[in-house]
C-alpha positions as CSV (number, residue, x, y, z in Angstrom):
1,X,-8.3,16.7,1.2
2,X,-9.4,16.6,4.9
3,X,-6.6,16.8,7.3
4,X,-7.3,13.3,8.2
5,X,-7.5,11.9,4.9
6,X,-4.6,9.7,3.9
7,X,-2.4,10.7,1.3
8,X,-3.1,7.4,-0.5
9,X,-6.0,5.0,0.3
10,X,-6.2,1.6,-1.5
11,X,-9.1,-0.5,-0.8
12,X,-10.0,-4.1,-2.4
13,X,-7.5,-3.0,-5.3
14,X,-7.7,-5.6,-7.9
15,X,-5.9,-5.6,-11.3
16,X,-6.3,-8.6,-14.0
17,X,-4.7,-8.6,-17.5
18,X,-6.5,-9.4,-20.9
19,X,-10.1,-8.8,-18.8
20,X,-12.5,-11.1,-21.1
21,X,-10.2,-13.3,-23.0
22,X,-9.6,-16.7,-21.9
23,X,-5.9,-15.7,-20.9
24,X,-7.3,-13.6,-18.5
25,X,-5.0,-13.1,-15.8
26,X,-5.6,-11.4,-12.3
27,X,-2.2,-10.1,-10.7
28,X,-3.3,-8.2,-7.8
29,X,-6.1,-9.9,-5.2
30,X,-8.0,-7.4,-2.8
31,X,-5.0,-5.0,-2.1
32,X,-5.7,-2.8,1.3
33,X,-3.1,0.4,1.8
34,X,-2.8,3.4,3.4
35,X,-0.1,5.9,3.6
36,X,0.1,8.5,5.9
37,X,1.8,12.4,5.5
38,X,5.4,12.0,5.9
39,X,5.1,7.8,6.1
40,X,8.0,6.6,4.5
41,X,6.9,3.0,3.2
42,X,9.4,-0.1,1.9
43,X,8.1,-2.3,-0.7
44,X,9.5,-5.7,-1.2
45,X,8.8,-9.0,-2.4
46,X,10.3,-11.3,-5.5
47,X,10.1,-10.6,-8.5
48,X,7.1,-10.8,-10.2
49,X,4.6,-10.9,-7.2
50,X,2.7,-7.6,-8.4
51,X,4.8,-4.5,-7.2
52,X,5.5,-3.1,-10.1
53,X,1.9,-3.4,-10.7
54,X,1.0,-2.2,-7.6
55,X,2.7,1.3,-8.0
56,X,1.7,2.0,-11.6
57,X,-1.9,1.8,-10.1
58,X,-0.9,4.2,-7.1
59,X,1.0,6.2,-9.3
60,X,-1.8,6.5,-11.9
61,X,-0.4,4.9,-14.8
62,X,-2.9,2.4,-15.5
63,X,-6.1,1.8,-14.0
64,X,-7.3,-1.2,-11.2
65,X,-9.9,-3.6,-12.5
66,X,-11.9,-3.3,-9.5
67,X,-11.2,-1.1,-5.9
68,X,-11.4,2.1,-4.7
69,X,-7.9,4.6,-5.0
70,X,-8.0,7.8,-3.1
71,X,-5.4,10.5,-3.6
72,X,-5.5,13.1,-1.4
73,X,-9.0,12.3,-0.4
74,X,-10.1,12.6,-4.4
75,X,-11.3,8.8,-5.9
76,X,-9.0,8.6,-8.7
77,X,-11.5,5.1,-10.5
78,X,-13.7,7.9,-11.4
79,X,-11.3,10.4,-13.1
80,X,-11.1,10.9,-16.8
81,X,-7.7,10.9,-18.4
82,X,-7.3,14.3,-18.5
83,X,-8.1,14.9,-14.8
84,X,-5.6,11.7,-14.0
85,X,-2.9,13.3,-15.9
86,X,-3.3,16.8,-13.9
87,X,-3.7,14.7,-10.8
88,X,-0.6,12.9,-11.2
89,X,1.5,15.8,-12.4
90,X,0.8,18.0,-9.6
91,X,0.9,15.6,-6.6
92,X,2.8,12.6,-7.6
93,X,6.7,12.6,-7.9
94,X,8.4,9.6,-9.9
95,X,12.3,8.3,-9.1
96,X,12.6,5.1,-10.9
97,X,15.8,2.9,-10.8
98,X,17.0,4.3,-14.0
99,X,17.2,8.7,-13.8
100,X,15.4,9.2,-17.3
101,X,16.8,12.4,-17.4
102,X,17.2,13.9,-21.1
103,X,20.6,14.2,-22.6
104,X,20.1,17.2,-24.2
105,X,19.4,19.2,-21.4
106,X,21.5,20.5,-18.3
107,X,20.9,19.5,-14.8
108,X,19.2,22.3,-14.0
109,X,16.4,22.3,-17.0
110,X,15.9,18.8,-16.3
111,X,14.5,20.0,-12.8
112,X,12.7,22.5,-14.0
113,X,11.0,19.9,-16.7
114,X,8.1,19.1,-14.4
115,X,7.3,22.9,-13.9
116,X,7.7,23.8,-17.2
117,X,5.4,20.8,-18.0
118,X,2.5,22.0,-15.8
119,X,2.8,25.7,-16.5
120,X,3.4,25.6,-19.8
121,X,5.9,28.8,-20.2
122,X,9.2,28.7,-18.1
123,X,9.7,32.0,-15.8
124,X,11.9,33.1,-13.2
125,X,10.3,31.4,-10.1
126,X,10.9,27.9,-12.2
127,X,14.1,28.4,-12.5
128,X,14.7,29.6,-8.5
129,X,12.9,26.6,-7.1
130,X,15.1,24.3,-9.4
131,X,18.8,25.6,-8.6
132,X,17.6,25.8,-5.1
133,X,16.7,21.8,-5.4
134,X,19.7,21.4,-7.3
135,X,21.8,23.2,-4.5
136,X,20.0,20.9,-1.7
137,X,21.1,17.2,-3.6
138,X,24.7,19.4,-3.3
139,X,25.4,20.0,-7.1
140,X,25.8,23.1,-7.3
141,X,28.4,23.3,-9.2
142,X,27.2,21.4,-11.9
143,X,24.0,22.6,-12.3
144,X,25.0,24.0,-15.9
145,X,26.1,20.6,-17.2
146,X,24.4,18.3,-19.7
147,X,22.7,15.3,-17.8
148,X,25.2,13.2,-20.1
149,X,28.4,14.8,-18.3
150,X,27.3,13.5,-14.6
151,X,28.2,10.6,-12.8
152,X,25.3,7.7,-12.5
153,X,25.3,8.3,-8.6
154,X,24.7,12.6,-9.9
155,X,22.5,11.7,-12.8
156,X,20.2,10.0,-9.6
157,X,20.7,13.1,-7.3
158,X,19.1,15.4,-10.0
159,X,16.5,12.7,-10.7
160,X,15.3,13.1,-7.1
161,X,15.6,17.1,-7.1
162,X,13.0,16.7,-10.4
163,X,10.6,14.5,-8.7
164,X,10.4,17.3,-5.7
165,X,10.0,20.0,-8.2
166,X,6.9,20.5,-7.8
167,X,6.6,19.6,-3.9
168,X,4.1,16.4,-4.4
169,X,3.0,15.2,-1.1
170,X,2.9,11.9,-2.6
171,X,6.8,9.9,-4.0
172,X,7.2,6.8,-5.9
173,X,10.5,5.3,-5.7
174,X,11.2,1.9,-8.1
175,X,14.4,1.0,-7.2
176,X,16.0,4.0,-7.1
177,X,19.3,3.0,-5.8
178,X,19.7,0.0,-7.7
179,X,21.9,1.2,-10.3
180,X,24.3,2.7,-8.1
181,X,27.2,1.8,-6.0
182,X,26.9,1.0,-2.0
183,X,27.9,5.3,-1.1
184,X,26.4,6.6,-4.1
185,X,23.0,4.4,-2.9
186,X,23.1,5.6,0.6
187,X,23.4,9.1,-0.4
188,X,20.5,8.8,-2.5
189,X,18.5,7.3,0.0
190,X,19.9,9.7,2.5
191,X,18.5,12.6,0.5
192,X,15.2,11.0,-0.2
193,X,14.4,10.5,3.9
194,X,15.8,14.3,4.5
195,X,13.4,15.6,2.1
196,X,10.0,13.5,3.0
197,X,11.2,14.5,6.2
198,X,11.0,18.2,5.5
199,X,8.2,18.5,3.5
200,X,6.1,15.2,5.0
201,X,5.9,13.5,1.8
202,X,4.5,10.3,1.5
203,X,6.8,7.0,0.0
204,X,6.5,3.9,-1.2
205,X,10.0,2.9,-1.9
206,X,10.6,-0.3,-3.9
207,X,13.5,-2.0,-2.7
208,X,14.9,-5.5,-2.9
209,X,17.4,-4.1,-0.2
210,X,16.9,-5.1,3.5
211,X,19.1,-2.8,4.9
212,X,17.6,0.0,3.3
213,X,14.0,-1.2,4.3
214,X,15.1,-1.4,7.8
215,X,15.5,2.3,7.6
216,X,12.3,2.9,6.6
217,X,9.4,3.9,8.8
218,X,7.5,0.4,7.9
219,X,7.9,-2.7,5.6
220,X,5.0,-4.4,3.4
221,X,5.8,-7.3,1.1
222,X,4.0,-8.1,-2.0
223,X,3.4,-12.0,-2.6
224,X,1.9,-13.7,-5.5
225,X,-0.1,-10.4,-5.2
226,X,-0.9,-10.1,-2.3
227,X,-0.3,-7.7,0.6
228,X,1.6,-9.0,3.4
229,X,2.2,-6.3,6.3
């Protein structure tokens, strides 16, 4: 990635639904994006108008019918699965509106999950970069307890610390805070905008929240979709 290169770079992104059949359905029309380094980018628009869509593309979950999608100056269209999946896994962090944290495991191992994932072994670096993450969402004290134990607003918290573990340049957020009351949402978002801050991350952050979107750096609405800056 060239210094100047855009974190993300959609161009003429089109997506369509049972391609060939005569159901076919297109859901995204010609979508243009860019996000910069440390751009922290709202998402809104009704439901079903394509965002959902929209960040399962960027976030390389499925694949664009047509369009060009640069990550970090790479074109992701060309990849093979293999090469998405370490793509995605090293430069893509995921907070979605519900944690997906595993039960079974304490807050801290479900931090270190991503690591663990990429390394394949755990070791003692792993385990420093997730109780430091786990100190900075301020849950220190119950970084030994099983993700079932925590509140939904700390169940979130840890969420976020596992979607920095492994320092992605790039963050998805779907509704994040939707779950959660009015503090336990601001805190959340709170920590989200202190850590792109720090490390100049890149987010799109779904929200159907307009106060929340007013704190973000810019706004673009999906419509019937459609990008509308």
């Amino acid at each position: 990635m060239a210094e100047q290169d855009p974190v993300v770079a959609l161009t003429g992104i089109r997506k369509s639904f049972n391609v060939g059949t005569p159901v076919e359905t297109e859901v995204l029309h010609g979508i243009d994006l860019q996000l910069q380094a440390g751009e922290f980018v709202a998402v809104m628009g009704p439901s079903g108008s394509g965002k959902s869509t929209l960040l399962n593309i960027v976030g390389l979950l499925d694949r664009p019918t047509q369009g060009s999608l640069r990550i970090l100056g790479q074109e992701a269209t060309r990849l093979d699965d293999a090469a998405l999946t370490r793509l995605r896994g090293r430069s893509i962090g995921f907070v979605f509106q519900y944690h997906h944290l595993l039960g079974a495991f304490t807050a801290l191992e479900n931090v270190m999950m991503p690591m663990l994932g990429d390394a394949g072994f755990p070791s003692a670096a792993m385990r420093e970069r997730a109780e430091a993450l786990i100190d900075a969402v301020g849950l220190t004290e119950r970084k030994n307890n099983l993700a079932t134990a925590l509140s939904g607003g700390q169940q979130q918290r840890v969420a976020v610390a596992r979607a920095l573990a492994m320092n992605p340049p790039l963050l998805l957020a779907d509704e994040p805070t939707g779950n959660l009351d009015t503090q336990s949402a601001d805190a959340v978002f709170a920590l989200l905008r202190r850590f792109t801050r720090e490390h100049r991350t890149a987010v799109l952050f779904v929200t159907h929240n307009p106060e929340l979107a007013a704190r973000c750096d810019r706004t673009v609405r999906v419509v019937d979709g459609r990008l509308q800056a």
